[in-house]
C-alpha positions as CSV (number, residue, x, y, z in Angstrom):
1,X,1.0,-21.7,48.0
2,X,1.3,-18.3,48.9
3,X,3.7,-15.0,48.2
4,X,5.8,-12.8,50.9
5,X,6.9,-9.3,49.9
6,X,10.3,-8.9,48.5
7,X,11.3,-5.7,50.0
8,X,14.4,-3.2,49.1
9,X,15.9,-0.9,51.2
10,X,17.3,1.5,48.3
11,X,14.2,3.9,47.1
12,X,14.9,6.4,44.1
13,X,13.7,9.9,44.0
14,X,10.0,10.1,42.9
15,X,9.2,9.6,38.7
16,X,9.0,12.4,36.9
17,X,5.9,13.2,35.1
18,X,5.9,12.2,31.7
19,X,3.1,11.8,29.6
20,X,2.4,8.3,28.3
21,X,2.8,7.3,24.4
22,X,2.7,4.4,22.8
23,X,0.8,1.1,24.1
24,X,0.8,3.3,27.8
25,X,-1.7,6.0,26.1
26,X,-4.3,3.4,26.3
27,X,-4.5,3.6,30.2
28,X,-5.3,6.2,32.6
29,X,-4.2,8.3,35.5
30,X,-5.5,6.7,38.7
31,X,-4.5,6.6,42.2
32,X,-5.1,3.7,44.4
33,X,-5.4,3.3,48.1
34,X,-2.0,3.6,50.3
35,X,-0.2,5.1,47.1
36,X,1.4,8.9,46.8
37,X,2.0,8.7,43.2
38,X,0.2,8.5,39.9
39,X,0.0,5.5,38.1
40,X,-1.6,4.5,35.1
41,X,-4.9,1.6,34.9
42,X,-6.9,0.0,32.7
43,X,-9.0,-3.1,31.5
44,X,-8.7,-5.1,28.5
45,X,-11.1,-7.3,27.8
46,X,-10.8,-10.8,26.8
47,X,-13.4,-13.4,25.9
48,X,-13.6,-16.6,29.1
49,X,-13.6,-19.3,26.5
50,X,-10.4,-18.5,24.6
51,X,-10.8,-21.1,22.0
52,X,-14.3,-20.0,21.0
53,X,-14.4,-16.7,21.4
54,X,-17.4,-16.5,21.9
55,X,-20.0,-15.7,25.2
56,X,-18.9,-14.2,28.6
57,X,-16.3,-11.8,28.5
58,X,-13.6,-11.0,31.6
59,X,-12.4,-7.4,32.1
60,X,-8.8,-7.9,33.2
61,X,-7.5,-5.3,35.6
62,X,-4.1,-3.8,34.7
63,X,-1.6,-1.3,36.7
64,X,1.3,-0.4,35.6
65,X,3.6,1.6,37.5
66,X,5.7,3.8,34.6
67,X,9.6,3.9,34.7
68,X,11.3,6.4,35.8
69,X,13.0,7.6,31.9
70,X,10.6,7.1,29.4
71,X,12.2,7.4,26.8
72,X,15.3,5.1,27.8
73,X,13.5,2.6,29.8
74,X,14.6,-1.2,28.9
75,X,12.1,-4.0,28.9
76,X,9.4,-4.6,31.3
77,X,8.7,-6.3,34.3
78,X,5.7,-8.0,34.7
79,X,4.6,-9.4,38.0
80,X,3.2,-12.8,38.9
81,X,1.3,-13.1,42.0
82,X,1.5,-16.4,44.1
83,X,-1.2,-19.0,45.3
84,X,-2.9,-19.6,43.3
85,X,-5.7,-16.9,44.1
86,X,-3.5,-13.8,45.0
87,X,-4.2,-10.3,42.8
88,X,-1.0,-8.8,41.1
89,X,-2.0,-5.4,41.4
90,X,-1.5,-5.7,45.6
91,X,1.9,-5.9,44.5
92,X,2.0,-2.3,43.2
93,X,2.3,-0.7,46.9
94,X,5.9,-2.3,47.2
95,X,6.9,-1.3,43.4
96,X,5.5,2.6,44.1
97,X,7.7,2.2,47.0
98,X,10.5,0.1,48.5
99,X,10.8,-1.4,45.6
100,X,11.0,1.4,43.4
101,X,14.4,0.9,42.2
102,X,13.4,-1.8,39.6
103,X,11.5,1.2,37.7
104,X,14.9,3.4,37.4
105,X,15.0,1.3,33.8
106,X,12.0,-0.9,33.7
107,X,7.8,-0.3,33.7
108,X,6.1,-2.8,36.3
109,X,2.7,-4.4,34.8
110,X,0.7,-5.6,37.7
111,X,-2.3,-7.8,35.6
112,X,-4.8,-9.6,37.9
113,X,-4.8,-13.0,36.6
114,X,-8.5,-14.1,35.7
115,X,-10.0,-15.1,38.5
116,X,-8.3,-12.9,41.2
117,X,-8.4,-9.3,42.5
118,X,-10.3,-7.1,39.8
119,X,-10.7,-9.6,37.6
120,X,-14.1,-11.3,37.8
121,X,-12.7,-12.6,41.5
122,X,-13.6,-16.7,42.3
123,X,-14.4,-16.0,46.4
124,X,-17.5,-16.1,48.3
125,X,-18.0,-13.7,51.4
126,X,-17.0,-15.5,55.0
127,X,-17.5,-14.0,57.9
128,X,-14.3,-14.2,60.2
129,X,-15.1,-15.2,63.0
130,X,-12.8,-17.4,65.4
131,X,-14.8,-20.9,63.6
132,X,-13.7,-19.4,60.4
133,X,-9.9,-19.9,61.2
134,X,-10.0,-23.1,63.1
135,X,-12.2,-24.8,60.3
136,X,-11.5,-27.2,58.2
137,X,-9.7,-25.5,54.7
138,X,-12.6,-26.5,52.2
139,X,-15.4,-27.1,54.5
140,X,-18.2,-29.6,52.2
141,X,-20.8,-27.0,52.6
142,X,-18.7,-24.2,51.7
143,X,-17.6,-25.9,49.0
144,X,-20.8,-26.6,47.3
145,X,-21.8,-23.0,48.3
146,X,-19.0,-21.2,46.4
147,X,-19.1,-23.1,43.5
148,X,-23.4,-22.7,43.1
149,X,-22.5,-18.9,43.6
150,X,-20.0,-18.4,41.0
151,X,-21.0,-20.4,38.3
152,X,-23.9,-17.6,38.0
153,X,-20.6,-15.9,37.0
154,X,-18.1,-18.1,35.5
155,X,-17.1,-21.1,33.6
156,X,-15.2,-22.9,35.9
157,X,-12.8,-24.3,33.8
158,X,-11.5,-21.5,32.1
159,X,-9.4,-20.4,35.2
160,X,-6.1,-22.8,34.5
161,X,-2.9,-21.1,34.3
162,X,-2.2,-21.7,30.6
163,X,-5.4,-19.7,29.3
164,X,-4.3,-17.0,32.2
165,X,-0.8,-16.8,30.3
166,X,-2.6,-16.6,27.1
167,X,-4.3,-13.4,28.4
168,X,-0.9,-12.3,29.8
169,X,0.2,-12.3,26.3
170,X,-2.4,-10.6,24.8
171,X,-2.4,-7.6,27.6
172,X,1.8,-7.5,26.7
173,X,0.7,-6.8,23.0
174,X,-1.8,-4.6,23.6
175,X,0.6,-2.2,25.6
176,X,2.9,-2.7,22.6
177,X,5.8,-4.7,24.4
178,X,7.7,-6.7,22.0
179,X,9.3,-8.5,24.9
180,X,9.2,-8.6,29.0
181,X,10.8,-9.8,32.0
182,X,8.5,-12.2,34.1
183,X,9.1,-11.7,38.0
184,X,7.2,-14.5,40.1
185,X,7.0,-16.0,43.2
186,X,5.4,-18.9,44.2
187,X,2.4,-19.8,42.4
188,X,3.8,-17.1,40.3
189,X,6.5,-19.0,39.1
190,X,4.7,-21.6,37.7
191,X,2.6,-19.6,35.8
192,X,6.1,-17.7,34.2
193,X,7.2,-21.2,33.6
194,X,4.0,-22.0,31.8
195,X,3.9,-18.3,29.9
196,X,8.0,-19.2,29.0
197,X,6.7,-22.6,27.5
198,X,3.3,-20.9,25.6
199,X,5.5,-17.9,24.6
200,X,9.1,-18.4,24.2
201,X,9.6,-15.5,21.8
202,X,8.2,-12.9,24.2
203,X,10.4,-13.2,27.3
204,X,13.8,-11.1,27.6
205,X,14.2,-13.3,30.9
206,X,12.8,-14.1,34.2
207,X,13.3,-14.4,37.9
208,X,11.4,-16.8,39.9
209,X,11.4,-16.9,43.9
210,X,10.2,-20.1,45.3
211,X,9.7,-22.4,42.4
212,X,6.6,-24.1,41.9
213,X,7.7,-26.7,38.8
214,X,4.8,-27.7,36.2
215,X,4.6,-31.0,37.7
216,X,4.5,-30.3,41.2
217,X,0.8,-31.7,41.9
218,X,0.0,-29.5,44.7
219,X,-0.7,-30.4,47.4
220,X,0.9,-34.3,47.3
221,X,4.8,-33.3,48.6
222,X,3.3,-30.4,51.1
223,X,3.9,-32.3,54.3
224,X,7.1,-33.8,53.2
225,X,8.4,-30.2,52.4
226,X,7.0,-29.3,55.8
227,X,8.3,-32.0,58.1
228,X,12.0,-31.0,56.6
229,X,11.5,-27.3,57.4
230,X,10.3,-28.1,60.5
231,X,13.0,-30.5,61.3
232,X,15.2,-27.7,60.0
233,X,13.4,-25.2,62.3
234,X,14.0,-27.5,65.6
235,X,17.2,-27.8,64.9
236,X,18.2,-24.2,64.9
237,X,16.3,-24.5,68.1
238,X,18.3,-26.7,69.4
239,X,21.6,-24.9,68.7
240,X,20.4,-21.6,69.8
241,X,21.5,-21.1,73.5
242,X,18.5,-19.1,74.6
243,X,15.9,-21.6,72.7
244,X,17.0,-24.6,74.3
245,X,17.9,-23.6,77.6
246,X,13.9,-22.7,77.5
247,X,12.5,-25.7,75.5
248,X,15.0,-28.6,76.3
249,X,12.3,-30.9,75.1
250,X,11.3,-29.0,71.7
251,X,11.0,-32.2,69.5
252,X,9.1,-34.6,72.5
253,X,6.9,-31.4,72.9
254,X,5.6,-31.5,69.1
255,X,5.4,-34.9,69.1
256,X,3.0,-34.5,72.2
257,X,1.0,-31.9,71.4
258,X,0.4,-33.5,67.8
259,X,-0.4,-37.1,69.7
260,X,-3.0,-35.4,72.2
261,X,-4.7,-33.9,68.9
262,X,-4.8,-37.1,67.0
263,X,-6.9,-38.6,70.4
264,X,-9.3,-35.7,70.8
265,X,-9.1,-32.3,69.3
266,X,-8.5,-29.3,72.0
267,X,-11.4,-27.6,73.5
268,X,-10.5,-24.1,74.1
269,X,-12.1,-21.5,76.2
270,X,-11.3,-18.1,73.9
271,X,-12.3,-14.5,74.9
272,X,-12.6,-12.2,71.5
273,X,-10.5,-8.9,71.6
274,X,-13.0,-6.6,72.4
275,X,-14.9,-5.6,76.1
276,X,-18.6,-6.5,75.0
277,X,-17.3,-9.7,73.3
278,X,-18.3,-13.0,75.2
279,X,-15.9,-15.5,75.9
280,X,-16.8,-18.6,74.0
281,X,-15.5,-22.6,73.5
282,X,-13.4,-23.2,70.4
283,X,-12.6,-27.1,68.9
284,X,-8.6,-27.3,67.5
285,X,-8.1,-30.4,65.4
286,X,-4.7,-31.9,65.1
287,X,-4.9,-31.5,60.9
288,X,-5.9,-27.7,61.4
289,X,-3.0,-27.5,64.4
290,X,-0.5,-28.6,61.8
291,X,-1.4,-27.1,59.0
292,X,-1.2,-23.8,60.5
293,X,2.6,-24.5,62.1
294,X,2.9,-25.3,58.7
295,X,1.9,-22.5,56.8
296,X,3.6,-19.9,59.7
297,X,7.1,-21.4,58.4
298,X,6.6,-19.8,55.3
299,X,7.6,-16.5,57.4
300,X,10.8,-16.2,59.6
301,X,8.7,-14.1,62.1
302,X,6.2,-16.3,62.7
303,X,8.5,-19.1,62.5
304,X,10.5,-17.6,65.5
305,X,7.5,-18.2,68.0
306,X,6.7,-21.9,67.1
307,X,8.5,-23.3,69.4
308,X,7.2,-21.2,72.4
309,X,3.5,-22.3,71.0
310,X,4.5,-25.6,70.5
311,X,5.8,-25.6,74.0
312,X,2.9,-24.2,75.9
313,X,0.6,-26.4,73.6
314,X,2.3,-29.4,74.6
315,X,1.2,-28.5,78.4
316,X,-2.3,-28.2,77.1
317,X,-1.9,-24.3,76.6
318,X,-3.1,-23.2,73.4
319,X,-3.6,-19.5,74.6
320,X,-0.8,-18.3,72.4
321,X,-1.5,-20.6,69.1
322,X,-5.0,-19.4,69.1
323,X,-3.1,-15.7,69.5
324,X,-1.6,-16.1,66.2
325,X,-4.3,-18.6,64.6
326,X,-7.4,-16.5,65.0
327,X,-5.9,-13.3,62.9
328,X,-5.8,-13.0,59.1
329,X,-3.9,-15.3,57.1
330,X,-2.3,-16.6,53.8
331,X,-5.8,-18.0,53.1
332,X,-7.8,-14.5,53.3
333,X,-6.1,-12.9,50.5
334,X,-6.3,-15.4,47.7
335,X,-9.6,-16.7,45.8
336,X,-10.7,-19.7,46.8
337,X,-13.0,-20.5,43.7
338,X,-9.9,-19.5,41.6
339,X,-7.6,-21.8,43.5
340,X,-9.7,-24.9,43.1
341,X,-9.6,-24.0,39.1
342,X,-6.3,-24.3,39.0
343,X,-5.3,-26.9,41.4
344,X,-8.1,-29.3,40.7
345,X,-7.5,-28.9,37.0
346,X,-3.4,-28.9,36.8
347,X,-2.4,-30.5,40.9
348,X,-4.8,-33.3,42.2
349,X,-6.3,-35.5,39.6
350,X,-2.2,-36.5,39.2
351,X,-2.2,-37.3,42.5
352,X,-1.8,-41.3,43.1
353,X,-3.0,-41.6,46.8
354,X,-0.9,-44.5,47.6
355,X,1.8,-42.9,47.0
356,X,0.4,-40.1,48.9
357,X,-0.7,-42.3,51.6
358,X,3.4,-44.1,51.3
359,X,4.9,-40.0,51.8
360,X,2.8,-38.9,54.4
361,X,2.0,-42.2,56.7
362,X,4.5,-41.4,59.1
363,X,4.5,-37.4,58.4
364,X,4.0,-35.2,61.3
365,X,1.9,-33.1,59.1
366,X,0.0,-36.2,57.4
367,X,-2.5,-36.7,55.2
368,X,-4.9,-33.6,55.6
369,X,-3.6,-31.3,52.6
370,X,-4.2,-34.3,50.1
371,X,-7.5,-35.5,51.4
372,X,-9.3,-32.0,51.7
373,X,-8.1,-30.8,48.5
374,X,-8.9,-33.9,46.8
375,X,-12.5,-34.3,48.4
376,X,-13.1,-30.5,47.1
377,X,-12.2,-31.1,43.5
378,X,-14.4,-34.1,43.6
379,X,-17.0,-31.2,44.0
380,X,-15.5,-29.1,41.7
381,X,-15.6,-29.0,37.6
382,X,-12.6,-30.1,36.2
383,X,-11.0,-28.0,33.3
384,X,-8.9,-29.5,30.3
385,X,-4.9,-28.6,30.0
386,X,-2.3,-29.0,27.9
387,X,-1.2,-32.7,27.5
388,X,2.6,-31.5,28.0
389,X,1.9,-29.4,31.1
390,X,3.8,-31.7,33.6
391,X,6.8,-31.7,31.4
392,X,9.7,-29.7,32.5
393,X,9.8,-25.9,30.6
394,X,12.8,-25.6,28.4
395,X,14.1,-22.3,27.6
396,X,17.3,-20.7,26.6
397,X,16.3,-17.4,28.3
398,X,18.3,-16.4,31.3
399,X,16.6,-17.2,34.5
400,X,17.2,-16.2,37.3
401,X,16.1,-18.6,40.2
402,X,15.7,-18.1,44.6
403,X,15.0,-21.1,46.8
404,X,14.6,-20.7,50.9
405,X,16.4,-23.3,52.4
406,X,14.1,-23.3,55.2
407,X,10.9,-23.2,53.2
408,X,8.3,-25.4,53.9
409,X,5.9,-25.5,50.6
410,X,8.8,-25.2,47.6
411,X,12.4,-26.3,49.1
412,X,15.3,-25.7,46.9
413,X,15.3,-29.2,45.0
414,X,12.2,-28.0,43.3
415,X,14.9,-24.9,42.2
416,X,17.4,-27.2,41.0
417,X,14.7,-29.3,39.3
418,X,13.3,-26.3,37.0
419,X,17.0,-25.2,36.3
420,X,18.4,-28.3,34.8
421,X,16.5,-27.5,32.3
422,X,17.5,-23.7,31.7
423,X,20.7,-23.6,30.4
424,X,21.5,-19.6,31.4
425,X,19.8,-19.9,34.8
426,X,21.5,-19.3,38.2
427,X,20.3,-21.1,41.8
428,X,20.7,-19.2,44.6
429,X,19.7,-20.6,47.8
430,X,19.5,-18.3,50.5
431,X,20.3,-20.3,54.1
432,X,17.5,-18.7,56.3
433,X,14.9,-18.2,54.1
434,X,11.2,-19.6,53.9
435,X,8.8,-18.8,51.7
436,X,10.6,-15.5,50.8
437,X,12.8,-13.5,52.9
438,X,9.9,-11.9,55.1
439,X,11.5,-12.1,58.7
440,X,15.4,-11.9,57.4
441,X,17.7,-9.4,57.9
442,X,18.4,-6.9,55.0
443,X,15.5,-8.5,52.5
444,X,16.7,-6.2,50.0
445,X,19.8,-8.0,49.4
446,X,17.2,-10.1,47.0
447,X,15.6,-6.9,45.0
448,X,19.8,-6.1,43.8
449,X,20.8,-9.3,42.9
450,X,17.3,-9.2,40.7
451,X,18.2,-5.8,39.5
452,X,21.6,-6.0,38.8
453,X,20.4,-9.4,36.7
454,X,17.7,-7.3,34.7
455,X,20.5,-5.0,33.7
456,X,23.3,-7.4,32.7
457,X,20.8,-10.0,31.5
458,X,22.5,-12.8,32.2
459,X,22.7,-15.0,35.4
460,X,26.0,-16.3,35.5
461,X,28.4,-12.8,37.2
462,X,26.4,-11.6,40.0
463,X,27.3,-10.7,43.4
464,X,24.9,-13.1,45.4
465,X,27.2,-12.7,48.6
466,X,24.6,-10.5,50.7
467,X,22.8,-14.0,50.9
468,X,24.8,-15.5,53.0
469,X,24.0,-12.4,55.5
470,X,20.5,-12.5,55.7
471,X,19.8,-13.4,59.3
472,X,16.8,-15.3,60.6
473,X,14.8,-13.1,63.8
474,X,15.9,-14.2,67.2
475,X,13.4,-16.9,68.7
476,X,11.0,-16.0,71.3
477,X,10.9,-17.6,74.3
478,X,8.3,-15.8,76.3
């Protein structure tokens, strides 16, 4: 599961210098790539085996991006990145930024969660080539590859979330926050749930954008999730003038292209951007096909050309999938070693495959998410968790919550499941969103509804109107 960016269209005049005091004194001046201002990094370092203490140590990267007052500044913000896999500290661009208005009152803490960005990072080096993006997700070889590699490296099973939280905990205290505001999406909102369950006395509140409960055993309700989005997808399709009048036959058209696939896979004739580059013969299987319709829904603009590719596909085209397809993706900026600790620790030994086999049987998208995640973990060490970590989190805190209505990995009933059990939460559901609101119109209706929750603290009297106004792109058709 994977994060878009939350962007907002108000941006505040640039912070005023101010020297650091407190737990901020312990970090330095930096600059990072793509950013104007100054902002403050360091590393705290944590033991891998938590319970021991003992052996390898993990330097956990840190960024925090200072509020714009000092010296009036309200509780902090600390972001969760999704996946799992995906660094925190990416995030920073949008908070030195667009998003720059959630620091008039407020210091963002990016933290890399073990296992990500700068923080002893679980990947191998791939090269992308065109192979790369039409293989399988967790190739055996690369499989076996990565996890030889990093356990030079790494204890495999000290990557779950709830040691990550643990870590996040002792970062807040070592920057001297008594308590914080968790912002995550995705992935991300797990791990709040997870740090609101381990921590309940730390968190002022929280905001989570497409909610990943503790017991969603990833990836076991991904194609069902998908099949409804895409349903959803179709039938705006169907509705819109332009998209119909050009693909009358949208829903016989997927069916098609998917039924051609599941004979024999597509052999493509490709020609790499680039004069010198040869033109050479690429396979498309029907479970790679789908998986990356799926995983374009996540994102209104790529959404909006899925039924011209579907189309052409159906004809035996696949110019214009392989277009999108061959270009980087969700995939290349999250940790693959990272998100098997997590997922085959926490998701897919839960996982009863005849139940799987009952919710996907007659799934457009099938079977292929459950059967390549679960033949990786069977390669991969498993790590212990909590015996209550499937339970739903309780927690009087307010909580702010954000579903998509079109999103394909973490619909809204997974936002109404976490809030039944948090009494000061809110659900908005936002009509036209995926996986996020990259692709609406005005995306920064989100950021102030999140700020003016951080400064009321409390859920229940916003103005979550702007929502219904958040527009999907216009389809292409050509």
């Amino acid at each position: 599961m994977t994060t878009g960016v939350v962007v907002l269209l108000v941006v505040v005049s640039a912070c005023v210098k101010q020297r650091p005091t407190g737990g901020l004194s312990k970090l330095k001046p930096c600059r990072l790539p793509g950013i104007g201002e100054e902002l403050l990094c360091g590393k705290l370092t944590v033991f891998e085996n938590r319970e021991t203490r003992t052996g390898r140590t993990i330097e956990l990267n840190i960024v925090v991006l200072p509020a714009v007052n000092q010296k009036t500044k309200a509780e902090p913000v600390f972001n969760l990145a999704g996946g799992p896999g995906a660094s925190s500290v990416n995030a920073a661009g949008f908070y030195a930024g667009p998003g720059k208005e959630y620091r008039r009152k407020h210091d963002v803490v990016c933290v890399d969660q073990r296992g990500t960005g700068e923080s002893n990072r679980l990947a191998i080096w791939r090269a992308k080539t065109a192979s790369y993006y039409l293989s399988e997700m967790f190739p055996i070889d690369y499989v076996k590859r990565m996890r030889h590699a990093l356990e030079q490296r790494a204890d495999l099973t000290k990557y779950t979330t709830s040691i990550a939280m643990d870590d996040l905990d002792e970062v807040r205290a070592w920057l001297g926050y008594d308590r914080i505001n968790l912002f995550g999406e995705s992935y991300g909102t797990q791990a709040a749930l997870v740090y609101m369950r381990r921590h309940p006395e730390h968190v002022h509140s929280a905001i989570l954008l497409g909610v990943a409960p503790t017991d969603l055993k990833m990836p076991l309700h991904h194609s069902e999730s998908a099949a409804r989005a895409m349903d959803l997808l179709l039938g705006e399709c169907e509705r819109d003038a332009k998209c119909n009048a050009a693909f009358p036959q949208i829903r016989d058209d997927w069916k098609n292209v998917l039924a051609q696939l599941e004979k024999q896979p597509a052999h493509v004739e490709y020609s790499p951007p680039g004069k010198s580059a040869a033109p050479t013969t690429v396979e498309i299987q029907r479970g790679v096909f789908a998986e990356k319709i799926r995983s374009w829904m996540y994102d209104r603009d790529k959404g909006a050309r899925i039924p011209l590719i579907v189309h052409h596909a159906a004809g035996g085209d696949f110019a214009l999938f392989l277009q999108q397809a061959i270009a980087p993706s969700i995939p290349d900026f999250l940790a693959d070693g990272m998100y098997l600790s997590v997922t085959c620790a926490e998701d897919v030994p839960f996982i009863n495959h005849e139940e799987a086999a009952r919710l996907n049987g007659n799934n457009p998208f099938g079977d292929y998410r459950v059967s390549q995640q679960t033949r990786a973990c069977g390669m991969w060490p498993r790590g212990e968790i909590p015996a209550d970590f499937l339970e739903p989190v309780r927690s009087i805190a307010p909580v702010l919550i954000f579903s998509g209505n079109m999103d394909p990995v973490t619909p809204p009933k997974y936002g109404e499941e976490v809030a039944r059990h948090l009494p000061n939460s809110r659900h908005v559901i936002i009509p036209e969103a995926g996986h996020g609101v990259d692709g609406l119109t005005d995306p920064g209706c989100i950021d102030r509804i999140a700020i003016e929750f951080l400064e009321k603290g409390d859920a229940k009297n916003l103005d979550v109107s702007c929502v219904e106004r958040m527009a999907p792109p216009p389809f292409v058709i050509k």
